[in-house]
C-alpha positions in Angstrom: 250.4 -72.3 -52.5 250.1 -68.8 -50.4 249.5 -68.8 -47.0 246.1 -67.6 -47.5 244.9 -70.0 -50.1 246.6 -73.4 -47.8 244.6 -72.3 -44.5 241.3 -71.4 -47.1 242.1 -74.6 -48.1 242.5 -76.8 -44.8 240.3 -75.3 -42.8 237.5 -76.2 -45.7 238.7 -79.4 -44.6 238.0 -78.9 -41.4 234.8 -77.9 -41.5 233.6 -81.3 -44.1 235.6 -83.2 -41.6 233.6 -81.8 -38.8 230.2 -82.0 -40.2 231.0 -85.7 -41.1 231.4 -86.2 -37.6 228.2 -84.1 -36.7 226.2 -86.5 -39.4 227.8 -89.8 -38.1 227.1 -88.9 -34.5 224.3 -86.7 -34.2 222.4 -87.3 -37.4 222.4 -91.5 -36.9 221.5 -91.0 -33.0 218.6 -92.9 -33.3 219.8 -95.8 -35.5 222.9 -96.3 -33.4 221.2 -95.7 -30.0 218.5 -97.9 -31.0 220.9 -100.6 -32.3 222.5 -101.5 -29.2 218.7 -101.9 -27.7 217.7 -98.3 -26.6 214.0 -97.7 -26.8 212.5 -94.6 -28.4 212.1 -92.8 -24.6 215.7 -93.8 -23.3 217.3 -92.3 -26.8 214.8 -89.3 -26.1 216.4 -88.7 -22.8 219.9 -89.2 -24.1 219.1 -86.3 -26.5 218.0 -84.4 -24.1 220.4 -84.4 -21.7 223.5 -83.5 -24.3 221.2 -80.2 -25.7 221.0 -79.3 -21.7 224.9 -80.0 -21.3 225.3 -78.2 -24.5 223.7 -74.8 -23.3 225.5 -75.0 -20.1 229.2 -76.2 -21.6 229.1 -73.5 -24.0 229.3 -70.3 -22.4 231.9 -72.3 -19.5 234.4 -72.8 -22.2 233.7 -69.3 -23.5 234.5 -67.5 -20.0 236.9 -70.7 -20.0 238.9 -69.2 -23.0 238.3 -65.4 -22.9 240.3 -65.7 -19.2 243.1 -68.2 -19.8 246.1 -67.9 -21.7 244.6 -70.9 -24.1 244.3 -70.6 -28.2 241.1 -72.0 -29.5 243.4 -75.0 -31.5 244.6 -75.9 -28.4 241.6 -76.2 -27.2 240.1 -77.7 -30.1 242.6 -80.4 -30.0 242.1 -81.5 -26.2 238.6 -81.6 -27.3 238.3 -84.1 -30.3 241.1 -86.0 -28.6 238.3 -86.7 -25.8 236.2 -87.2 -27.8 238.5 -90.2 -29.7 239.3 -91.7 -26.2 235.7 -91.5 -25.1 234.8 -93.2 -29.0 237.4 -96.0 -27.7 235.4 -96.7 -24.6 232.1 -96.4 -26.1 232.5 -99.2 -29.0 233.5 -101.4 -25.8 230.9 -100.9 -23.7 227.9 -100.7 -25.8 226.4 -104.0 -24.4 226.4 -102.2 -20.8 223.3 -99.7 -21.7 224.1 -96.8 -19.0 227.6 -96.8 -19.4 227.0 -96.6 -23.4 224.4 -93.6 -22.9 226.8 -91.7 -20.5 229.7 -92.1 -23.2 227.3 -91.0 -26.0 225.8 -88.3 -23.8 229.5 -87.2 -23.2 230.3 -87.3 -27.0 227.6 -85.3 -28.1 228.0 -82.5 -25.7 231.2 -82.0 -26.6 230.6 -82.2 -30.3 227.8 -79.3 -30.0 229.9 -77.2 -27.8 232.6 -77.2 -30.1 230.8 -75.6 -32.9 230.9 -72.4 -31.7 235.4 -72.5 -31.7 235.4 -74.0 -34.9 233.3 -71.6 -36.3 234.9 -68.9 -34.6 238.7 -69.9 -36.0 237.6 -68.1 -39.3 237.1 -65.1 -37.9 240.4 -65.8 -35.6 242.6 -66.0 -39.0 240.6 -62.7 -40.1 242.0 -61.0 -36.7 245.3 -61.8 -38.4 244.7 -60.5 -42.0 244.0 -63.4 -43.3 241.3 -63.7 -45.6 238.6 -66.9 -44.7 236.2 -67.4 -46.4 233.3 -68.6 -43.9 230.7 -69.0 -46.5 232.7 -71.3 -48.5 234.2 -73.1 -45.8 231.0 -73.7 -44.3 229.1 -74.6 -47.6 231.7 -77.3 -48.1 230.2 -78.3 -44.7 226.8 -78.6 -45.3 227.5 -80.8 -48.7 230.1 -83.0 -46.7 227.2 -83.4 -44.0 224.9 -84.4 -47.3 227.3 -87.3 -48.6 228.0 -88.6 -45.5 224.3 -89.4 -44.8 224.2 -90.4 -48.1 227.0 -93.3 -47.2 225.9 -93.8 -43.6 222.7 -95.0 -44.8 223.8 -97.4 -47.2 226.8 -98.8 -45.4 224.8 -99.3 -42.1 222.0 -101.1 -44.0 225.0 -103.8 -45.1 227.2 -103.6 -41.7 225.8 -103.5 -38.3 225.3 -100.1 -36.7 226.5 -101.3 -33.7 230.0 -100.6 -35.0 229.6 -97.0 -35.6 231.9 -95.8 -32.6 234.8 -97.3 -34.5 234.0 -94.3 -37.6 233.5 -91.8 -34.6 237.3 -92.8 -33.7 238.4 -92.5 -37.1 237.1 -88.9 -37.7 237.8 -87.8 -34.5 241.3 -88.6 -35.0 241.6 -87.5 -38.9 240.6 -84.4 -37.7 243.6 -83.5 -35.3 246.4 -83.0 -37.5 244.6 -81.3 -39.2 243.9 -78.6 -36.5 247.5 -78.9 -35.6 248.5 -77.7 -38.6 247.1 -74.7 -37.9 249.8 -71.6 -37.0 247.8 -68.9 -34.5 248.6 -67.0 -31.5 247.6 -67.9 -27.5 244.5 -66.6 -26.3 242.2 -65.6 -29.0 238.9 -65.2 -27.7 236.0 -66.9 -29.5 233.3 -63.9 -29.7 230.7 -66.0 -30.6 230.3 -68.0 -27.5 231.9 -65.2 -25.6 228.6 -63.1 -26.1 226.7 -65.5 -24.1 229.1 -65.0 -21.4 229.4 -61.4 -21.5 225.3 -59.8 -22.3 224.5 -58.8 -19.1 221.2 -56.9 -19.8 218.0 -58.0 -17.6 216.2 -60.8 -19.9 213.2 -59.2 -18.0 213.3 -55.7 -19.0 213.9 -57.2 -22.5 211.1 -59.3 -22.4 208.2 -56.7 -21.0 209.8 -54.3 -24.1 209.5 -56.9 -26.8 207.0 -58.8 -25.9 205.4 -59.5 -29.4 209.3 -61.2 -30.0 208.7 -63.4 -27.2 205.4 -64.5 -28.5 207.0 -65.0 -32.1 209.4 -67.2 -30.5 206.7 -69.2 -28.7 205.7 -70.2 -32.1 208.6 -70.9 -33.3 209.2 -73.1 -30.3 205.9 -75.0 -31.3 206.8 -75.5 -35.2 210.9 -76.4 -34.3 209.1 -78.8 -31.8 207.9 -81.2 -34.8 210.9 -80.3 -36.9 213.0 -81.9 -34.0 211.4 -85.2 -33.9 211.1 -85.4 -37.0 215.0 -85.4 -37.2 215.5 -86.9 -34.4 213.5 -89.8 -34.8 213.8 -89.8 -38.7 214.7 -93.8 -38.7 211.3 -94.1 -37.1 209.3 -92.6 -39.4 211.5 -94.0 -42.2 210.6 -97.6 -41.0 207.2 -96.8 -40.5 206.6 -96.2 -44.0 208.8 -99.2 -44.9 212.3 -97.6 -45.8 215.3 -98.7 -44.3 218.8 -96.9 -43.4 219.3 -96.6 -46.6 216.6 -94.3 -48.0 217.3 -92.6 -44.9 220.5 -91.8 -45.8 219.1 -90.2 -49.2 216.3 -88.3 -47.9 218.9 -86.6 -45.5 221.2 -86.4 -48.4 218.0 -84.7 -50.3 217.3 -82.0 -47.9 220.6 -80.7 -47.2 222.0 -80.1 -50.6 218.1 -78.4 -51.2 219.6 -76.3 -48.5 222.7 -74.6 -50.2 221.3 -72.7 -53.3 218.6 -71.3 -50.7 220.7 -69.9 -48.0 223.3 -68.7 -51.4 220.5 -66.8 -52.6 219.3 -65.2 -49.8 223.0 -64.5 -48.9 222.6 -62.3 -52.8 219.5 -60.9 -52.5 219.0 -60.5 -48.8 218.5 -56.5 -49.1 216.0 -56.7 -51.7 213.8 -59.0 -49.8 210.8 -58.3 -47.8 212.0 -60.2 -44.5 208.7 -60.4 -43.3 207.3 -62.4 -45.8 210.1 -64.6 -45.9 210.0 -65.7 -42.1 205.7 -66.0 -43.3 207.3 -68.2 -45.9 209.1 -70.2 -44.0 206.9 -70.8 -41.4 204.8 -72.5 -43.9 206.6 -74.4 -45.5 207.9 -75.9 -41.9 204.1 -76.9 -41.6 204.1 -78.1 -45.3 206.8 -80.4 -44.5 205.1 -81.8 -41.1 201.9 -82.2 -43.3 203.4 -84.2 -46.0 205.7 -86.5 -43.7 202.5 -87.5 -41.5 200.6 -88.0 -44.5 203.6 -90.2 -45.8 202.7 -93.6 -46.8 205.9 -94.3 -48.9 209.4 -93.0 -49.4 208.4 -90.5 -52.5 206.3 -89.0 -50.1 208.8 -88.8 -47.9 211.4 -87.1 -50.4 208.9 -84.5 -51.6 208.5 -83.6 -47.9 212.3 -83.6 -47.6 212.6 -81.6 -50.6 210.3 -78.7 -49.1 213.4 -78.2 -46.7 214.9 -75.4 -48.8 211.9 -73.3 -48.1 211.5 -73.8 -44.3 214.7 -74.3 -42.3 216.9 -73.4 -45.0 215.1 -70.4 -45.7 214.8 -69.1 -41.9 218.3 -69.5 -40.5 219.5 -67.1 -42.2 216.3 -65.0 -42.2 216.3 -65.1 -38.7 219.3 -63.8 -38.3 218.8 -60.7 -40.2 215.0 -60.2 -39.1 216.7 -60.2 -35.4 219.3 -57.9 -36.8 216.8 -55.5 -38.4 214.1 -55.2 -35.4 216.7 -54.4 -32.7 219.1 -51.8 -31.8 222.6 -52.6 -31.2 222.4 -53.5 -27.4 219.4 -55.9 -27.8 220.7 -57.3 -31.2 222.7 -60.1 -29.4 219.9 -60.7 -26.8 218.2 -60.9 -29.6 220.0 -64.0 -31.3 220.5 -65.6 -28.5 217.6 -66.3 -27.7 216.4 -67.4 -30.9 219.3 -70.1 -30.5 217.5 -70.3 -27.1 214.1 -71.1 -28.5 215.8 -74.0 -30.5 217.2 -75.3 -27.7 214.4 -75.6 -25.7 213.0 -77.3 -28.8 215.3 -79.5 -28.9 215.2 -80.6 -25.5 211.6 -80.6 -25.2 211.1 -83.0 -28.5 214.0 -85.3 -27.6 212.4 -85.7 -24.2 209.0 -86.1 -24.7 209.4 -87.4 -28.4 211.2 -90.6 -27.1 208.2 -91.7 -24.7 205.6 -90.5 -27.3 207.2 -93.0 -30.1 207.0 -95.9 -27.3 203.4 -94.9 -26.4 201.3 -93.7 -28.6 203.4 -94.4 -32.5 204.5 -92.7 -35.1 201.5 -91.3 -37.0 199.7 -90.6 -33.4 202.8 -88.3 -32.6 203.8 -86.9 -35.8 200.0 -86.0 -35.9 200.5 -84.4 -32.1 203.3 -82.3 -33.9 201.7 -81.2 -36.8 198.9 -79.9 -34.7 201.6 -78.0 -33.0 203.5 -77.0 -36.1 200.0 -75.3 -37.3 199.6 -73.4 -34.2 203.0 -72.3 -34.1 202.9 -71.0 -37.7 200.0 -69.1 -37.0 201.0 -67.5 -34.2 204.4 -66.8 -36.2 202.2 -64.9 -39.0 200.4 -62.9 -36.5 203.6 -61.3 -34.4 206.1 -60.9 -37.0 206.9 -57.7 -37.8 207.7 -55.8 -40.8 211.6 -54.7 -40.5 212.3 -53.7 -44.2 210.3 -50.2 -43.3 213.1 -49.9 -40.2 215.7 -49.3 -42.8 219.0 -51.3 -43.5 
């Protein structure tokens, strides 16, 4: 096997082992969280507080990189190793409730920060002729992501979920030889997260000149709002309709293998597209999905809301990115997609939060309700500011 084809091949690897762990940890919060007696607001918080960590971690470690003599594998490996010892602690402390939210909290943070490097270590091998494939690599992500879900659900409906820190130790450690295998020089700088770090343009001046963005992204805020607790709370709204872990793991499983022929197509046809009416689409389809989950009264329901996936989130990542791309110039671009990942974050952060005490207070349909009303706003106000970049020329 070529050198090309055997780091194609492992670093494939590393992204479906690295998506596994996302699934296991991020995607089963709620069930594990909730297993070891968490209530709905205190899992909230937890959430919260690792999307906060998240925004402020990342651009450290960029500058962090971009200024020491460090390679991102290096870097990479001190960071899942944490991650294992902090796995260790966690499955022997998870009767002590603070202690067991600090060690998750701590887990999670580093997971999300660390998407950026091993995204970034594609383009790193490209630096050196080597010929990734990102799209493949990251495909084989998305499905790994899908199976494990698939698993998780049915194995934590027959063994206690309590004992999921013991597969967040396995993964963690599967996946360092496998970045040790890796052969790259010192100090290569991970652009992505280094843009964070180094956009210096007034968000102010950005803000008064594109105003009707900012607006846009208020919307989006509003529909990403439901999304979020929708996912983040997906065992509750599961259970609330009489499913179990189980058909949780399928309806995950559902949604993100919807999601691959949608963002493959749009990868083929993404000049001939009207972008505008795909982020309309989109939008829609986000409120389809909140419409059909509240009005969910059994687990077909809840699949045929799952299923509508491929036209809302899977349909504006990557529509997003070139809408952004299209309605800037070059020195706004970046501003530009940052704060789109901005807008998700303070989604994110704002639905863990308040999601968590609504769940405790006021139940599922009551807030799912809440978010769909939300959702419907947002999409409107989403139709109404986007603009038409298609007439701005490729």
């Amino acid at each position: 096997m070529d050198q090309s084809k055997s780091i194609n091949v492992r670093y494939s690897m590393l992204q479906g082992i690295y998506f596994v762990g996302f699934c296991t940890v991020i995607g089963y919060a709620a069930v594990y969280l909730g297993s070891i007696g968490m209530s709905s607001s205190l899992i909230g918080i937890v959430l919260a507080i690792a999307n906060i960590l998240t925004s402020i971690a990342q651009p450290v470690l960029g500058g962090f990189v971009d200024k020491s003599n460090i390679s991102m594998k290096k870097v990479l490996m001190i960071m899942f190793g944490l991650c294992s010892i902090l796995s260790v602690l966690l499955m022997f402390t998870s009767k002590v409730t603070f202690l067991a939210a600090v060690l998750f909290v701590a887990v999670s943070t580093i997971l999300y920060t660390t998407m950026p490097l091993v995204n970034s270590l594609a383009f790193a091998f490209q630096k050196q002729g080597i010929d990734v494939k990102f799209g493949v690599a990251r495909g084989i992500g998305s499905v790994a992501y899908a199976l494990a879900s698939l698993v998780l659900g049915n194995v934590v409906k027959a063994v206690s979920p309590t004992l999921m820190p013991l597969a967040y130790i396995v993964i963690f450690l599967g996946i360092l030889p496998l970045i040790r295998s890796f052969k790259m020089p010192e100090a290569e700088v991970d652009e992505v997260i280094e843009e964070k770090v180094v956009e210096k343009e007034s968000t102010g001046a950005f803000i008064k000149k594109h105003l009707k963005f900012m607006i846009f992204l208020v919307g989006f805020v509003l529909v990403y709002f439901d999304h979020t607790i929708i996912n983040n709370f997906f065992i509750n709204v599961i259970k609330n309709v009489g499913g179990n872990t189980g058909d949780m793991g399928n309806a995950v499983f559902l949604a993100a293998m919807l999601e691959l022929p949608t963002m493959a197509l749009f990868e083929k046809y993404k000049n001939k597209i009207n972008i505008k009416n795909t982020i309309i689409i989109s939008a829609i389809f986000f409120t389809l999905k909140h419409t059909l989950t509240y009005f969910a009264t059994n687990m077909v329901m809840i699949y045929l809301a799952q299923a509508t996936q491929m036209l809302a989130y899977a349909l504006f990542i990557p529509a997003s990115v070139y809408y952004v791309d299209k309605l800037f110039d070059a020195k706004d671009a970046v501003k530009g997609q940052a704060l789109v990942t901005t807008s998700m974050t303070v989604s994110g952060v704002l639905a863990s939060f308040l999601g968590g005490i609504l769940l405790d207070s006021m139940g599922v349909y009551e807030t799912l309700f809440l978010g769909l009303v939300l959702s419907a706003v947002g999409t409107i106000v989403m139709i109404v500011t986007v603009e038409n970049v298609n007439k701005k020329g490729a």
